[in-house]
C-alpha positions as CSV (number, residue, x, y, z in Angstrom):
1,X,-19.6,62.6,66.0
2,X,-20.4,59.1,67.3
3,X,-17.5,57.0,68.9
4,X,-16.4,54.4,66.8
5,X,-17.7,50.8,67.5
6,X,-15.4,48.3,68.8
7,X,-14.3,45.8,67.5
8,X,-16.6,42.6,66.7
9,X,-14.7,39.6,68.9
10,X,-13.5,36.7,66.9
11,X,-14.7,33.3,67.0
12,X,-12.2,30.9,69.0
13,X,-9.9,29.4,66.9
14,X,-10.6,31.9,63.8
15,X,-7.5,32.9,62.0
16,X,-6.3,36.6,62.2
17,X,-4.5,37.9,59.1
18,X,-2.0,40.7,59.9
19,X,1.0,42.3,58.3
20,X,4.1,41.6,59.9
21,X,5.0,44.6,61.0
22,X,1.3,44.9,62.4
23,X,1.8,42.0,64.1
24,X,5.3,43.3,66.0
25,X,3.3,46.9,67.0
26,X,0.9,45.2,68.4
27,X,2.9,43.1,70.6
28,X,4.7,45.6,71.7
29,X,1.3,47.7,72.6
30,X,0.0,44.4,74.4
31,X,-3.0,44.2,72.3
32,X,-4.1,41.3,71.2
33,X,-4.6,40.9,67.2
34,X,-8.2,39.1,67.8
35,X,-9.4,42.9,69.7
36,X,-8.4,45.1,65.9
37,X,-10.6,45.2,63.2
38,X,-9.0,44.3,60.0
39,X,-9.1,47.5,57.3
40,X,-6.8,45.7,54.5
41,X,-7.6,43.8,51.7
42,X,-9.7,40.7,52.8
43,X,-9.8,42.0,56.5
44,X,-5.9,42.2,56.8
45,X,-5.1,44.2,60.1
46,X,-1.8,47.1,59.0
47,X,-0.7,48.7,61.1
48,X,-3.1,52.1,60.8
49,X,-5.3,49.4,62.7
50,X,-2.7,49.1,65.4
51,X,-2.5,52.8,65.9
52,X,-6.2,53.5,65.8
53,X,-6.8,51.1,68.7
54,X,-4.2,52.1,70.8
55,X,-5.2,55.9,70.3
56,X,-8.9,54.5,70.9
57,X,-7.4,52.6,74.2
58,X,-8.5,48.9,73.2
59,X,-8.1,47.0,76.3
60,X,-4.4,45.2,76.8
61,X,-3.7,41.7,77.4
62,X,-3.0,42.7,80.7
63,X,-6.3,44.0,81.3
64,X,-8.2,40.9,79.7
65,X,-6.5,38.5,81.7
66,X,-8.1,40.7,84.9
67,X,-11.6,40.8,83.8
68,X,-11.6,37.3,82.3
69,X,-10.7,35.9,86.0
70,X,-12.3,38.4,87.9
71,X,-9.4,40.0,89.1
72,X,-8.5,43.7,88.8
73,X,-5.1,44.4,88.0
74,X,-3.0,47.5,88.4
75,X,-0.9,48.8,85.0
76,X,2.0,46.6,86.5
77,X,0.0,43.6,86.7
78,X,-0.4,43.5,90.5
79,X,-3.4,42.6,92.3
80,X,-5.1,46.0,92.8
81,X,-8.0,46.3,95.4
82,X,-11.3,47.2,93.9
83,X,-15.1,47.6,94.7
84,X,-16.2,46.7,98.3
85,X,-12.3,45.4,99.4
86,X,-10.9,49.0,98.4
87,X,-13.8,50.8,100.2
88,X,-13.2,48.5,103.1
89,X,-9.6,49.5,103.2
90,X,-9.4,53.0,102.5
91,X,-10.5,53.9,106.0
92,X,-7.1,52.9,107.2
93,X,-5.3,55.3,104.9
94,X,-4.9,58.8,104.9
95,X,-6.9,60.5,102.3
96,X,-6.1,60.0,98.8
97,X,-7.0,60.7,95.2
98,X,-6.8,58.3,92.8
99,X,-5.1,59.5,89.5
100,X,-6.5,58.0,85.9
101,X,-3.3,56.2,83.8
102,X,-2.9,57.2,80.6
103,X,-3.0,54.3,77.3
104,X,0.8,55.0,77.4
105,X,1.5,54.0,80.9
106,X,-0.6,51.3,80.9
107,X,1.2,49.4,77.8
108,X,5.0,50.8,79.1
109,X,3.6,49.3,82.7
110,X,2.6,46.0,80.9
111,X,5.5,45.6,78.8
112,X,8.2,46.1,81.4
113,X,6.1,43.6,84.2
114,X,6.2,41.2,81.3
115,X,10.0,41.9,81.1
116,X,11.1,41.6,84.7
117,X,9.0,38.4,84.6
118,X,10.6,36.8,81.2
119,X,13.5,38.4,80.5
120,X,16.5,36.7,82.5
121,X,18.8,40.5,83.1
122,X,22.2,40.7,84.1
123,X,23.9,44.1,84.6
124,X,27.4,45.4,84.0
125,X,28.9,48.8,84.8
126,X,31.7,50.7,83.3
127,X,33.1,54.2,84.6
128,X,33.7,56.3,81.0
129,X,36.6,59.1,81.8
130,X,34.4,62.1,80.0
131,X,38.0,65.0,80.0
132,X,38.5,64.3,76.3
133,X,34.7,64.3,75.3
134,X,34.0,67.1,77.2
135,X,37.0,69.2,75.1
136,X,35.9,67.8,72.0
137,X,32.3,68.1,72.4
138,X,33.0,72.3,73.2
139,X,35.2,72.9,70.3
140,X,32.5,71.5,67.5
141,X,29.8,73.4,69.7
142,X,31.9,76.7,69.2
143,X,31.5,76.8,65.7
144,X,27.7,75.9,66.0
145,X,24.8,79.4,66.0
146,X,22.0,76.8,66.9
147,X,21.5,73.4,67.5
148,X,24.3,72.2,69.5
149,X,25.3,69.2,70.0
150,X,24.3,67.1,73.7
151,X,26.5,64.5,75.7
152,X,23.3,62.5,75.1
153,X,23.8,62.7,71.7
154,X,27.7,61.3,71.8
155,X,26.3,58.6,74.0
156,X,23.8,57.5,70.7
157,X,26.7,58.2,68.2
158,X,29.2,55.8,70.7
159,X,26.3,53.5,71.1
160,X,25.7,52.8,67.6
161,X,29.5,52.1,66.6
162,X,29.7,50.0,69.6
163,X,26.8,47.8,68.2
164,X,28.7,47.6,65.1
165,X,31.8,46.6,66.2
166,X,29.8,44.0,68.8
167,X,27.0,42.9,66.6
168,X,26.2,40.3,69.2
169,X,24.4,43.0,71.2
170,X,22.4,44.2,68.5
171,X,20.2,41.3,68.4
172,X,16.7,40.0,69.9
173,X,16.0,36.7,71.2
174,X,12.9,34.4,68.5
175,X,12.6,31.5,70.6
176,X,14.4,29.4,68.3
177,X,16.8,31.8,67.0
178,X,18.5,35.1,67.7
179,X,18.8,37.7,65.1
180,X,20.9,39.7,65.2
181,X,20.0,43.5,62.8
182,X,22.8,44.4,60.6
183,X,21.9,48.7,61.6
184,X,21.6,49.6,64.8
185,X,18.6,51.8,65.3
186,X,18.7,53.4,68.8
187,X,15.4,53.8,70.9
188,X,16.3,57.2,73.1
189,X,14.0,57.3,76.4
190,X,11.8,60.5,76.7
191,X,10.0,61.6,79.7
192,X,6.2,63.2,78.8
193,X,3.3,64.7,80.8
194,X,1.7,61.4,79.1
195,X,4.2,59.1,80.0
196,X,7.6,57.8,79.0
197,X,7.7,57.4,75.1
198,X,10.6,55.5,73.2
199,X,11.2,57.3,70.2
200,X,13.7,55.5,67.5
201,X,16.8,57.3,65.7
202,X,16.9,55.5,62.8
203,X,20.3,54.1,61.2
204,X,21.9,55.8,63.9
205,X,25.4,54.1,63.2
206,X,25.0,56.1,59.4
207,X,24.5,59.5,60.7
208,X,27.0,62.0,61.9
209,X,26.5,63.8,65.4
210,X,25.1,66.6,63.9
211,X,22.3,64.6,62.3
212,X,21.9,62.5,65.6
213,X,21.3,66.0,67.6
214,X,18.3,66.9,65.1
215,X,17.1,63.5,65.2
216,X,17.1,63.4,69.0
217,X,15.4,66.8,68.8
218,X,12.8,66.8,66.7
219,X,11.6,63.1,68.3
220,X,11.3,64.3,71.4
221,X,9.7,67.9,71.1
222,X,6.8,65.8,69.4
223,X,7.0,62.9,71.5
224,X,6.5,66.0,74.6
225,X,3.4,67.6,72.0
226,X,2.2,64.0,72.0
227,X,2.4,64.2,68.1
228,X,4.6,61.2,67.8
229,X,3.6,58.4,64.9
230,X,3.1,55.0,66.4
231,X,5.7,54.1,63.8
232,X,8.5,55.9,65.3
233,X,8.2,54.2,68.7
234,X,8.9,50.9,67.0
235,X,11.7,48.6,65.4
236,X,14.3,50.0,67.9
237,X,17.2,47.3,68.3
238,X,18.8,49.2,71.5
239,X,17.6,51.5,74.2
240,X,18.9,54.4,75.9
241,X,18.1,55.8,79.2
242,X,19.8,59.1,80.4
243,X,19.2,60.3,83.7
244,X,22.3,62.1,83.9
245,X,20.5,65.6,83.8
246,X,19.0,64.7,87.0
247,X,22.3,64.5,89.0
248,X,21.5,60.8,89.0
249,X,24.8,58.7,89.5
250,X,24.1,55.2,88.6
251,X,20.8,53.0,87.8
252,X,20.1,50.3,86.5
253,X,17.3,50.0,82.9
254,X,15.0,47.1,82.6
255,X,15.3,45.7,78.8
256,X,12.7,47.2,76.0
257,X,11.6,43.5,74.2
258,X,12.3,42.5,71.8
259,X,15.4,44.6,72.5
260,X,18.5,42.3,73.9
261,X,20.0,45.5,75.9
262,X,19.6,48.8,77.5
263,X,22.1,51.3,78.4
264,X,21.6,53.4,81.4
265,X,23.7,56.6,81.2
266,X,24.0,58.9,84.6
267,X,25.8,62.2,85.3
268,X,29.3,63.4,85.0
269,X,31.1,64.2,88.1
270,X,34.9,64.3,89.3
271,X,36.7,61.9,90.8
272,X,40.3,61.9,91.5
273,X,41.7,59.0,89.2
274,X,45.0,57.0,88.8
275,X,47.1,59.0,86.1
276,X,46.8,56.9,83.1
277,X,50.7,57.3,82.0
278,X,51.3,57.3,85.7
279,X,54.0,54.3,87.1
280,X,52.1,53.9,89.7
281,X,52.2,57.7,91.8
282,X,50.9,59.7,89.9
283,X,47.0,61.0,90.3
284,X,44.5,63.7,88.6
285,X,41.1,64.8,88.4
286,X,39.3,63.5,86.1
287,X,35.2,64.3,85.0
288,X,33.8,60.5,85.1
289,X,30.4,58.8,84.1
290,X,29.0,55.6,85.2
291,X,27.4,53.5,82.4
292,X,25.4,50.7,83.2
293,X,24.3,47.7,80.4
294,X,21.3,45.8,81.2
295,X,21.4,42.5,79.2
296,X,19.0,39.7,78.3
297,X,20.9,36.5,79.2
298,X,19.2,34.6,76.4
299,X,21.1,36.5,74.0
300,X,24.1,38.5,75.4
301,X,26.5,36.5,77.3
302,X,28.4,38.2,80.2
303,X,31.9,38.2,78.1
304,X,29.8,39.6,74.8
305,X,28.3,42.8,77.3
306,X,31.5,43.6,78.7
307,X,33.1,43.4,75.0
308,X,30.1,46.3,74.0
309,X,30.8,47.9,77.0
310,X,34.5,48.1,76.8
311,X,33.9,49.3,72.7
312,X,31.8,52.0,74.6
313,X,34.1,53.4,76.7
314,X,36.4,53.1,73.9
315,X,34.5,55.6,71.9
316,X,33.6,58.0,74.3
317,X,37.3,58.4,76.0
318,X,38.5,58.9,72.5
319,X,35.8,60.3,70.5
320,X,37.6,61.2,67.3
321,X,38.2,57.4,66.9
322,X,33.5,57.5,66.8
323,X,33.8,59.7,64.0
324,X,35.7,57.7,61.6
C-alpha cells in the first residue's frame, strides 16, 4: 500500500487544537504539534496522532531547526559535517561506516541535549548497606517456582515510598509552578536493539513487590520486542537507571523532563564497613551499593534530595519497614 501523506503544514499563526495529554507526548517526542494531522472531532490531534507520527518518523524539532538554517545536526544537536565538508574530511580518518539512528534515538538524543542544556542538575550520592536486603530478598524468593523477585525491583518498591514520604521530589517544574503528583509512577530505564525505552510502572507506591516484578517484566520483554504502546513510555514522575548488572560502580543519570529526578543505581560489592553498634573498634564486611540522585535545581533543593535519599537508604537497609 501507498505511504501515508504527510502532513499539510499549517499556516503561521493558525491555532492547533490538541488534547492535553497529546500535547505532553508530543513534547516529550520533540514533535511539534503544527507537523500532526488532527484525526479528532473538528481536527483535534489525540494522542493516536502522536503515536502515528512518531512510528511514521515526522521530523523533530531538532531536526527542523537544522534544515530551516541550513545546518545539519547530529541526534544530539551538534554540528554534524555533511555534503562536500564530510567528503572533504573523511580522507583524514580511517575508514568508517556510518550507521542509520533509529526514531527512538533520535527523540531520547533530542530530549536529553535539551536537558543538559535547560535543566540546572545537581548530584548526590548515598552508599545503601545491601546485608539485610540481600537476606530478605532470598527468603521471599525461596518460596517463589517462577517469577522471582530482582534487586531492581526493591529499588522501584523503595523508590516509590521514598517519594511518598518526600513528596517534594515527586514533582516537575511548569514555569510558574511546580507540581508536585500525589502517586509516584516510576519510569524504569530499558536497554533495546532500538534504543533505550522508558517504560512506566504505574502507581508503583500501591503495588507490592510481587506486582512490581511482573510489572517490570512484562514492560520490558515488549519494550525489547519493540511492542511497547507509546502510552506506556509517558506520564512517569521519576526515573530509574540500573546499571548495576554491568559491574558498574557509580554514575551519574541526566533528568527525564518533565521529571524533577533520576536515580542511578550501580552494583553491589563488599566493602569492609564501621560496625554499626560498634564504639568505635569494631569492623565487618558488609555488601554495599552506591546510589546516585540526579536533581533539577528548579525544583529539588539540595536539603529536599538528601531528605529522599536518606528515606531511600532507609528503605532498602531495612526493607520490612518498605512493606508496611
Amino acid at each position: 500500500p501507498a505511504a501515508p501523506a504527510a502532513p499539510s503544514p499549517r499556516a503561521s499563526g493558525e491555532r492547533v487544537f490538541a488534547s492535553p495529554k497529546a500535547r505532553m507526548m508530543a513534547a516529550e517526542a520533540g514533535i511539534a504539534l503544527s507537523q500532526i494531522k488532527g484525526t479528532g472531532p473538528g481536527g483535534r490531534i489525540v494522542m493516536t496522532d502522536v503515536a502515528l507520527a512518531v512510528k511514521e518518523g515526522v521530523q523533530t524539532l531538532a531536526a527542523g531547526v537544522g534544515a530551516a538554517t541550513g545546518v545539519g545536526t547530529t541526534g544530539t544537536g551538534a554540528v554534524a559535517n555533511t555534503g562536500a565538508g564530510a567528503d572533504a574530511f573523511a580522507r583524514f580518518f580511517p575508514p568508517f561506516e556510518d550507521v542509520s539512528v533509529s526514531q527512538i534515538k533520535k527523540i531520547t538524543a533530542a530530549r536529553l541535549t535539551e536537558s543538559k542544556r535547560t535543566v540546572p542538575h545537581f548530584y548526590l550520592t548515598v552508599d545503601v548497606r545491601m546485608d539485610a536486603l540481600t537476606g530478605l530478598r532470598g527468603k521471599l524468593n525461596a518460596g517463589l517456582e517462577s517469577g522471582k523477585i530482582s534487586v531492581n525491583d526493591f529499588v522501584i518498591k523503595a523508590s516509590a515510598a521514598a517519594l511518598r514520604k518526600v513528596p517534594e521530589v515527586n514533582a516537575s517544574w511548569m514555569g510558574d509552578k511546580i507540581r508536585q503528583y500525589k502517586k509516584a509512577d516510576i519510569s524504569v530505564a530499558v536497554q533495546t536493539d532500538a534504543g533505550l525505552m522508558v517504560p512506566v510502572v504505574r502507581g508503583a507506591c500501591g503495588l507490592g513487590l510481587a506486582g512490581i516484578s511482573g510489572e517490570v517484566r512484562a514492560l520490558a520483554g515488549r519494550a525489547k520486542e519493540g511492542r511497547l504502546a507509546p502510552a506506556e513510555m509517558i506520564g512517569g514522575t521519576f526515573t530509574i537507571s540500573n546499571l548495576g548488572m554491568f559491574g558498574i560502580k557509580h554514575f551519574s543519570a541526566i533528568v527525564n523532563p518533565p521529571q524533577a529526578a533520576i536515580l542511578a543505581v550501580g552494583a553491589a560489592r563488599k566493602e569492609v564497613v564501621r560496625r554499626a553498634d560498634s564504639d568505635g573498634g569494631g569492623y565487618e564486611e558488609a555488601l554495599v551499593m552506591s546510589a546516585t540522585l540526579s536533581c533539577d535545581h528548579r525544583v529539588v533543593d539540595g536539603a529536599v534530595g538528601a531528605q529522599w535519599l536518606g528515606a531511600f537508604k532507609g528503605f532498602m537497609e531495612d526493607p520490612v519497614t518498605m512493606l508496611l
